[in-house]
N, C-alpha and C positions, 0 to 999 in steps of 0.2 A: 593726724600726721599724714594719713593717706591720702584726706584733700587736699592739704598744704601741696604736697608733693603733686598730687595733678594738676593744680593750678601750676604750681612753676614749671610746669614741663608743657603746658599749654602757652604760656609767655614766650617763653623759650621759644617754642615752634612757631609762635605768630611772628614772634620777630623776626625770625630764620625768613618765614614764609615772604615776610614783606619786601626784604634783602633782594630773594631771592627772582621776588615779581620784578622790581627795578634792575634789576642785571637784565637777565632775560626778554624783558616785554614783550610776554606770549598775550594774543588776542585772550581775552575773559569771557565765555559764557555763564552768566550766574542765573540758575533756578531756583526758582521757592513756591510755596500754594499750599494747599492741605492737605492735595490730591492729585496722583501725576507726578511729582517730580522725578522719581527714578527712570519713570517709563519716557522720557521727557531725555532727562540726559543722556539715556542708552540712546534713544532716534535718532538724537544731535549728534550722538556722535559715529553713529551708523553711516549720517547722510556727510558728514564734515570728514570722515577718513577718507573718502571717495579721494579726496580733492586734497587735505593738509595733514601734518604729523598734529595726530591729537590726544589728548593723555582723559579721562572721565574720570572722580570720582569710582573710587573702589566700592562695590555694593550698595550701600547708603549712608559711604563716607559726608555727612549731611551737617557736623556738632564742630563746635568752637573746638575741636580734635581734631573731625574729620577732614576741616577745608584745609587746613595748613599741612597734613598730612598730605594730600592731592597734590595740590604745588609743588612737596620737597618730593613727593615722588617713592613715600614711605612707606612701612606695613601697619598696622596696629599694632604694637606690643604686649597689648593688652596688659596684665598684672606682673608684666616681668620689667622690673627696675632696671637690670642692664640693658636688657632692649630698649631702652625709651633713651641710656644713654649713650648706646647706638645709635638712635634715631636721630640725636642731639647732632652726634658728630660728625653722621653722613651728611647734615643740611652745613655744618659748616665747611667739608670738602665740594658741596654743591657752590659755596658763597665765594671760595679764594680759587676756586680752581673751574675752570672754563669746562662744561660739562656739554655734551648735547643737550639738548631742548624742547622741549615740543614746541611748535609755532601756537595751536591752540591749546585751551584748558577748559574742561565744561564740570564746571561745579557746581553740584548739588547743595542746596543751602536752608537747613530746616529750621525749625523752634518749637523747642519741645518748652521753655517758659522764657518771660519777658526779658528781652536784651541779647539773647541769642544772636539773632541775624543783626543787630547794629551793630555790633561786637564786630561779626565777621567784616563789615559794609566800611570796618576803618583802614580796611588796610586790604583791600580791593579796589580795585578801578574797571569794570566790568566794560566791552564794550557790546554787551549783549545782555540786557535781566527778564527774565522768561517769569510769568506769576502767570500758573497752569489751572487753579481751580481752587475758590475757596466755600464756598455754598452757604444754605442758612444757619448751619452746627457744625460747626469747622472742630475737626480732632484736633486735643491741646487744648480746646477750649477755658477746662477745667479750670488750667492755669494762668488764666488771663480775667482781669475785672470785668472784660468782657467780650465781646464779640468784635465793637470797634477797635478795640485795645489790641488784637490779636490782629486785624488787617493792617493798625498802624505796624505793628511789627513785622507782617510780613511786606512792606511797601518800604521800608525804611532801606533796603537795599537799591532804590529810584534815585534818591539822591547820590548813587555813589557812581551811577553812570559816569562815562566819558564823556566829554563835550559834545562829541558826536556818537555819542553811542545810541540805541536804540532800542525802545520797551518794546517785550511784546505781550499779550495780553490775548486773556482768552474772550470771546465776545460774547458766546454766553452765558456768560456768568455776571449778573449785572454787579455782584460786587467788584470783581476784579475789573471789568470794563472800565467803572468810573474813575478808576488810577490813573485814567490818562491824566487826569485834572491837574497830577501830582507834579507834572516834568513839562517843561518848553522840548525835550528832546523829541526826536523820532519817534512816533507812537505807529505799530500796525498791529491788527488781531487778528485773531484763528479762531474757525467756529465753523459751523453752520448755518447759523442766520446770512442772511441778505448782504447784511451791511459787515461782514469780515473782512480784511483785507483779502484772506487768504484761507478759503471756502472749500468745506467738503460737501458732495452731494451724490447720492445715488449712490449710498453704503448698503453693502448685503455679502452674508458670511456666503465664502467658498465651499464647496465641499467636493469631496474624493468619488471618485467616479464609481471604485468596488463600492463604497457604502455612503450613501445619500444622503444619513442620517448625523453622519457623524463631521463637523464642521473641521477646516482645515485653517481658515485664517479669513481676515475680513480685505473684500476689495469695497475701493469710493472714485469719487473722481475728484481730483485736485483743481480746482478755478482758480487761476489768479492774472490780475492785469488784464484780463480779457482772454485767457488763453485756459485751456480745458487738456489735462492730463491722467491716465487712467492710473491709480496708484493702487497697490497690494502687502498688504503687513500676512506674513506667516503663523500660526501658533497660537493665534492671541482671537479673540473677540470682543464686542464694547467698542461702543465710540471712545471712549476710554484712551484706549490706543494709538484712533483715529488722533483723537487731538494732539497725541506724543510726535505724529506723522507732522502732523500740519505745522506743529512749532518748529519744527526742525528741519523742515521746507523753507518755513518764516527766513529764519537763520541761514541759512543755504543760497537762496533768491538775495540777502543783505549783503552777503559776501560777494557776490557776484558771478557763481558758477552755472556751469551749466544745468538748466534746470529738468532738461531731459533725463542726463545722467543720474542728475540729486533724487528727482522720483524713480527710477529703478534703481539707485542703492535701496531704497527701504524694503524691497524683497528681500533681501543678509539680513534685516532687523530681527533680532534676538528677544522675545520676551523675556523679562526680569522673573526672576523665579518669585513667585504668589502672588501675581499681578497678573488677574483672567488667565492664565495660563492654560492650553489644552492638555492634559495628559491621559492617557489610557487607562482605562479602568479595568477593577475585575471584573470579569463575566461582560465582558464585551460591551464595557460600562464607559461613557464619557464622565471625570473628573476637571468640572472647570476651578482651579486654582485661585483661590484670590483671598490667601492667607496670610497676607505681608503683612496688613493692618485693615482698621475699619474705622470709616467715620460713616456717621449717614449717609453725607451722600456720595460716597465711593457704594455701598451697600446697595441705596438702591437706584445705584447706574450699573451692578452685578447681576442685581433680579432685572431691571431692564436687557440687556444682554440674554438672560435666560428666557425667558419669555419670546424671543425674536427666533431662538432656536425652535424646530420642528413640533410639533402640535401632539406628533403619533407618540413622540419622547415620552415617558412618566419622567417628570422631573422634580427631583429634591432637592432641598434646601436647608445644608446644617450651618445655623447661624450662632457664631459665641457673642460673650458680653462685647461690647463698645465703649471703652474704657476712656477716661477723661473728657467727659460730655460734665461734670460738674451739673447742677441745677438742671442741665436740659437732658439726661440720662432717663428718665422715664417717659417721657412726648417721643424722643428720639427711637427708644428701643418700639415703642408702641405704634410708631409710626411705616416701621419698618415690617413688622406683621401684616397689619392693614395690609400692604402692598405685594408681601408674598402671600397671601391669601388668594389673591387673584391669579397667581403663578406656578404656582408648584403645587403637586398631591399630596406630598409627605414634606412635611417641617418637624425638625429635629432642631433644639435649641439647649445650647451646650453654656452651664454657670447660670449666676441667681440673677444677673440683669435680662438675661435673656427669656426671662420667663415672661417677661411684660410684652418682648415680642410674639410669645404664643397668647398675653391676654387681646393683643388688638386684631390679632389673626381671628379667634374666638367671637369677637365683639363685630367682624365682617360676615360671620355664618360659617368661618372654617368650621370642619367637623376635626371634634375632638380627639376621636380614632386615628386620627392621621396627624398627630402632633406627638413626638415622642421628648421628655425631658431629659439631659444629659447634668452628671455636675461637673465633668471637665472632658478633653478632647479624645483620651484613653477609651473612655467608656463608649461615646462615640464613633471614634471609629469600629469599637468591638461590632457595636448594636448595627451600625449602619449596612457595614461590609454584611453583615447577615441580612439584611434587608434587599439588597440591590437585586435586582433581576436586568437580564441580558438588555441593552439597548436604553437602561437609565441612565440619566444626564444628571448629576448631582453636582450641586457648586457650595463651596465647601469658603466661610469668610468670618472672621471676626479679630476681634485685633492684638497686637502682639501679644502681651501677655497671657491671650487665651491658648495661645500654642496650638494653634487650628493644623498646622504641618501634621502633626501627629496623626489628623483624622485621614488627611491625606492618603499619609504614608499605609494606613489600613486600608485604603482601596488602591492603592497602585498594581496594574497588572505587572510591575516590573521592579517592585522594591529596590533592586539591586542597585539602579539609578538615582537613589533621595539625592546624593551629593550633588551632583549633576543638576537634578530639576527642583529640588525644596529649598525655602528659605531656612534659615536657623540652624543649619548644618554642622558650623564648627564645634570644634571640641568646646569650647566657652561655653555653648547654649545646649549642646550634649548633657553636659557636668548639669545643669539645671533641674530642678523638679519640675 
C-alpha cells in the first residue's frame, strides 16, 4: 500500500511538473555522472544567480521525487500523507494560477537503478546536460547488468536535449568524453587535458597567512577561447571542485555573460556539506569532509587531494565500506588501500568491506601498527578523536550507508555547527540506527 501510494504521488508530481515546465519555459540545466553532481549544480548555480533568477535542486533532490519536486518548487514530505497532499495542491495553484518563476532551473539527476533518469528525460527538455564524471566502478553499479548498462542510463538524458541545446562533458574521463558520439548537438568539455574546451591549469590550494599548514580553498587558472582567467573556490579542495567550477563557467560562457564577472562569482561558491569539505578539527586538527557518499573513484580523487596537502601534516585516513560496487566490491575496496598506502600514516577502516582496504594497504608494505579496524562509524570517531594530535589532517569518506558524518561529528572543534556543515542532519536520518 505504501508503494502503491508512492507511485501515485510520483505521477501526480510528474504531471504537475511537465504542466508546469510548458507554462513557464524556464531554461533547463540537467546534471547527472557518478561523481560531482551536487557540487556541480551548487557552481551552476553560484555562477548563473550572478546574472538570472535561478531555483537548484534542494540538497540531492536527484530521484524520480526529487526532480519534479524542484520544478513545482516543493519540500519533501517525507512519510506525511497530508503533506504530499499539500504538495499535490500547491502544484496545481502553481498550474491555474500565474505564479513568479524562476527564468532558470538546475537539476540534479541521478540513478540509483535502471530507468531512473529515462523516467525523468520524458518530460524534460533540457537546454543544458552536464555528465560530470563516471570512471572504471561507477557507484550503483551493483544495480546495473553492467557497467555499459549504467553509462547507457546515465547518457539517456542526450536525447532529451533541445534542438539547440548543448552537452557538456568532462574530458577526462574518456568514458563520458566519448558521449559526444551520442548527439548532432553542441558538444564542449571541461578538464585539464589539452584538448577541453574549457581548461583548468595551474591548480594549488590556498592557505591562511597565521597558519601555513592549514588549506583555505583551492585557486586554478581558467583557459578558454584563447583567453586566461585567475579563478578561486573557498572551503573546498580536490580537482573535484575544480571541475564543478569549470562546468559551470561551461554554462555561463553558453549563456552569454560576462565571463569576468562569471569567474569571480565562484569566490560565494559554497561547498556542499561532505563533499572535500574543510572543517576544523579538534586539537587544532584539519577534518577534510567527504562523507556524502563513495565510489572508487571519488575515493581515490580524496586521497589524491590529501596527498597534495603539506608533507610536515601526519595525515589520516578513516575509510568505510563502498557499498553497491556488486562483483567489483573487493578489487575496488583493495585497490583503494594500495593507494592510501602511499598517503597517509594511520588508516583506520570502518565495516567488513573495508577490511580488504587494510588487506591491499598490507600487501604494499603498510605496517600493520598503523592500521586500526572499526565495525561502524561510533566506534571510530570514539578511537580516532583519541588518536589525533595538534596539526593532523584526517579525511574522513565512505558511503551513505556507512554514516561516516558521525565520525565527523567526533572530531569537530565545534560540534554545535553539524546542521550547518554535516550531511544527514534531518530529523528523518537522526531517527536512524
Amino acid at each position: 500500500m505504501k508503494n502503491f501510494f508512492k507511485q501515485l504521488v510520483v505521477s501526480i508530481l510528474e504531471a504537475e511538473a511537465k504542466m508546469v515546465l510548458r507554462k513557464y519555459k524556464p531554461k533547463i540545466v540537467a546534471i547527472t555522472g557518478s561523481v560531482g553532481k551536487t557540487s556541480t549544480k551548487d557552481a551552476v548555480y553560484t555562477v548563473l544567480s550572478k546574472f538570472f533568477d535561478v531555483r537548484r535542486s534542494e540538497k540531492s533532490f536527484n530521484s524520480e521525487l526529487g526532480v519534479p519536486l524542484t520544478i513545482l518548487g516543493l519540500p519533501n514530505a517525507w512519510n506525511s500523507p497530508i503533506g504530499w497532499i499539500k504538495n499535490i495542491y500547491r502544484g496545481i495553484l502553481l498550474i491555474i494560477k500565474k505564479n513568479p518563476y524562476p527564468a532558470w532551473l538546475i537539476l540534479e539527476v541521478g540513478a540509483d537503478k535502471p530507468g531512473d533518469i529515462k523516467r525523468v528525460a520524458q518530460f524534460i527538455n533540457p537546454d543544458f546536460v552536464i555528465i560530470t564524471c563516471i570512471g572504471d566502478i561507477p557507484v550503483h553499479v551493483e544495480f546495473f547488468d553492467s557497467k555499459e548498462h549504467l553509462v547507457e542510463e546515465k547518457s539517456s538524458l542526450i536525447p532529451a536535449l533541445k534542438k539547440d541545446g548543448i552537452l557538456i562533458l568532462n574530458e577526462d574521463d574518456e568514458t563520458v568524453r566519448l558521449l559526444a558520439s551520442k548527439t548532432k548537438n553542441i558538444t564542449v568539455t571541461c578538464g585539464f587535458h589539452e584538448g577541453a574546451t574549457f581548461r583548468a591549469s595551474n591548480d594549488e590550494f590556498n592557505y591562511g597567512e597565521e597558519n601555513k599548514m592549514h588549506p583555505l580553498g583551492v585557486r586554478f587558472k581558467f583557459n578558454y577561447k584563447g583567453s586566461s582567467l585567475p579563478a578561486y573556490m573557498a572551503g573546498c579542495i580536490g580537482r573535484n571542485h575544480i571541475y564543478s567550477g569549470l562546468m559551470a563557467l561551461a554554462v555561463a560562457h553558453e549563456a552569454g555573460v560576462n565571463m569576468l564577472e562569471a569567474v569571480n562569482s565562484l569566490t560565494s561558491y559554497q561547498t556542499p556539506p561532505g563533499r572535500l569539505r574543510i572543517i576544523e578539527g579538534v586539537k587544532n586538527s584539519i577534518v577534510i569532509d567527504d562523507t556524502y557518499n563513495a565510489s572508487p573513484n571519488a575515493t581515490l580523487a580524496a586521497l589524491a587531494a590529501l596527498q597534495e596537502l603539506p608533507k610536515e601534516s601526519r595525515k589520516i585516513a578513516v575509510l568505510g565500506d563502498m557499498l553497491e560496487l556488486g562483483k567489483h566490491t573487493e578489487e575496488a575496496h583493495k585497490a583503494i588501500g594500495e593507494e592510501a598506502s602511499a598517503v597517509v600514516s594511520l588508516l583506520v577502516v570502518v565495516g567488513m568491506r573495508a577490511r580488504t582496504i587494510a588487506t591491499g594497504a598490507l600487501e604494499k608494505g603498510f605496517s600493520k601498527e598503523n592500521i586500526i579496524y572499526c565495525e561502524n562509524a561510533y566506534e571510530a570517531g570514539r578511537i580516532v578523536s583519541g588518536n589525533i594530535t595538534e596539526g593532523d589532517i584526517v579525511l574522513v569518506k565512505g558511503s551513505q550507508g556507512m554514516r561516516m558524518e558521525r565520525v565527523v561529528l567526533a572530531l569537530m572543534a565545534h560540534p554545535e555547527k553539524k546542521k550547518e556543515l554535516l550531511v544527514r542532519q534531518e530529523k528523518e536520518w537522526l531517527d536512524k540506527p
